[in-house]
Each structure stands twice: as structure tokens, then as C-alpha cells.
N, C-alpha and C positions, 0 to 999 in steps of 0.2 A: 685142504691143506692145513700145513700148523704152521701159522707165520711167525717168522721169527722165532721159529725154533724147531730141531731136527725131527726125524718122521718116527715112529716107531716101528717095531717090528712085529709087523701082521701080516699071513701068509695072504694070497691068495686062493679061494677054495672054488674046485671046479665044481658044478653042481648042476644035475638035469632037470631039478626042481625047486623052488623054495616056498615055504606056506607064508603068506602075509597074516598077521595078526592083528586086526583093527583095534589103534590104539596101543599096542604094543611093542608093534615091529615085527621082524624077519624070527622066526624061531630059530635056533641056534646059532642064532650071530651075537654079538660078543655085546650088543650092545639092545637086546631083548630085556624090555621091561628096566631099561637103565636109569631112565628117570622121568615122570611125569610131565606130558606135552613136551617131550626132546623133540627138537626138528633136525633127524639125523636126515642123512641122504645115502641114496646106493646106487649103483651104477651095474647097468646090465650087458654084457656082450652075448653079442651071437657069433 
């Protein structure tokens, strides 16, 4: 979340794959290669 302060607007994308990128991230997510050692998080549904 972004506390204290309102969300942005990011869609949702449905996807039947994703490549992990060690060290990099998720390829084509918004946040690939965004900044050295980021500890982003994702979240997966089935």
C-alpha cells in the first residue's frame, strides 16, 4: 500500500505466464530493473 497517501492508477494484467528475471524482476512490469536491490513484491492468483 501507499500510506497516507491515495493509490495510483495501475491496471491489473491477466497473464498465463511471467519470466522472473534474477535480480531484475518480472519482465514487463513497470517496475523491471527500476532500481538496484528494490525489494518490490507481487502477488499471484489462480
Amino acid at each position: 500500500g501507499r500510506h497516507g497517501i491515495g493509490s495510483e492508477d495501475h491496471e491489473i494484467l491477466d497473464r498465463e505466464e511471467i519470466e522472473c528475471v534474477a535480480g531484475r524482476g518480472l519482465l514487463d512490469d513497470r517496475f523491471f530493473d527500476y532500481k538496484e536491490d528494490y525489494k518490490g513484491q507481487i502477488t499471484l492468483f489462480d
